[in-house]
C-alpha positions in Angstrom: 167.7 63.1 61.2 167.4 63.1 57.3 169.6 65.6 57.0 171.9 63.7 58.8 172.0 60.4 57.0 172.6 62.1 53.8 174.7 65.3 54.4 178.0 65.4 55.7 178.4 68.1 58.2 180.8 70.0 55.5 177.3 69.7 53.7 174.9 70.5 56.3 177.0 73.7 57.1 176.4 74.9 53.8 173.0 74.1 53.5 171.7 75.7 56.3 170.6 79.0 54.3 169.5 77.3 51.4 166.7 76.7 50.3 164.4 73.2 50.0 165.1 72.8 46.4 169.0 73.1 47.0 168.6 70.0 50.0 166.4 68.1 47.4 168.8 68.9 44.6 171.5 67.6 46.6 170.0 64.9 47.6 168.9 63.9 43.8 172.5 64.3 42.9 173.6 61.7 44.9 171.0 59.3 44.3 172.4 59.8 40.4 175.5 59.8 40.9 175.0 55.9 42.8 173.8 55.3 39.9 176.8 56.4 37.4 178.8 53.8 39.8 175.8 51.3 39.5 176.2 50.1 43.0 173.1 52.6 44.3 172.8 53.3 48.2 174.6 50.2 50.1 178.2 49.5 48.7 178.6 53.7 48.0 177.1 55.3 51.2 175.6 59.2 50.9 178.6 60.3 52.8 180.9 59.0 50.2 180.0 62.0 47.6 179.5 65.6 48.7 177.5 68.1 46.7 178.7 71.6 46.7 178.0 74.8 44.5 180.5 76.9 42.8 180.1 80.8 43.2 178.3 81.0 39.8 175.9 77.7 41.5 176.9 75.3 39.3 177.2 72.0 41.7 180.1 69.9 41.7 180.7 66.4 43.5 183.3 65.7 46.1 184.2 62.0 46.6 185.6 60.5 49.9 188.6 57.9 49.5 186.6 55.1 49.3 184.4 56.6 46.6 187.6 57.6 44.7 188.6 54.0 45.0 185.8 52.5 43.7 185.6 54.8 40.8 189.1 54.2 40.0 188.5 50.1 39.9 186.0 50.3 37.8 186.8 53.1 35.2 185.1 56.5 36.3 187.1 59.8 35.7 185.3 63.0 36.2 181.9 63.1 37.3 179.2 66.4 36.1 176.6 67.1 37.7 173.5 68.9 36.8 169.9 69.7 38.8 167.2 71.9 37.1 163.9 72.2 39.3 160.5 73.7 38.0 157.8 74.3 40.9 157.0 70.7 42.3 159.2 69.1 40.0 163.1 68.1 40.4 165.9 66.7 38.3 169.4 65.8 38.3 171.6 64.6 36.2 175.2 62.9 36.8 177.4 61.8 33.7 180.7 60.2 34.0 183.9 59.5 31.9 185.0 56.9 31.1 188.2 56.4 31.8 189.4 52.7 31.0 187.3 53.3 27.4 185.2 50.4 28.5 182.4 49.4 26.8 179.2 50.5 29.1 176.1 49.8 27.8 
């Protein structure tokens, strides 16, 4: 059921030979990334961003139309990722542009 209300299938596909950090990586990436658009979980929904890995594993975001939307209104070009994990402990990291050179504080 987690799996479900977070992943897209496109996601779940991917993840099913991974390992638990990669699905907890995932999952703190889009819990950041919310954050970057400073709406959390609610108006942006988990199945608005997709987290994916590049062949060299560097992970990358994909945004639905609505995400893209709602970035564009408010200012947010491109979005980097970045998760590092340790043993118990996870991180990840989104950072946006800013596109409209607004003054974010």
């Amino acid at each position: 059921r987690f799996l479900d209300k977070v992943f897209t299938s496109k996601e779940i596909e991917y993840l099913k030979t991974s390992k638990l950090e990669t699905i907890a990586g995932s999952f703190a990436c889009k819990e950041a990334i919310s954050k970057v658009f400073e709406t959390g979980i609610g108006k942006l929904a988990f199945h608005d961003m997709e987290i994916f890995r590049k062949q060299s594993g560097q992970p990358y975001v994909v945004l639905s139309p609505k995400a893209e939307e709602l970035a564009e209104e408010i200012g947010i070009g491109e979005i980097s990722i970045s998760i590092s994990h340790e043993k118990c402990y996870l991180v990840a990291v989104a950072q946006a542009e800013n596109k409209k050179n607004l003054n974010i504080k």
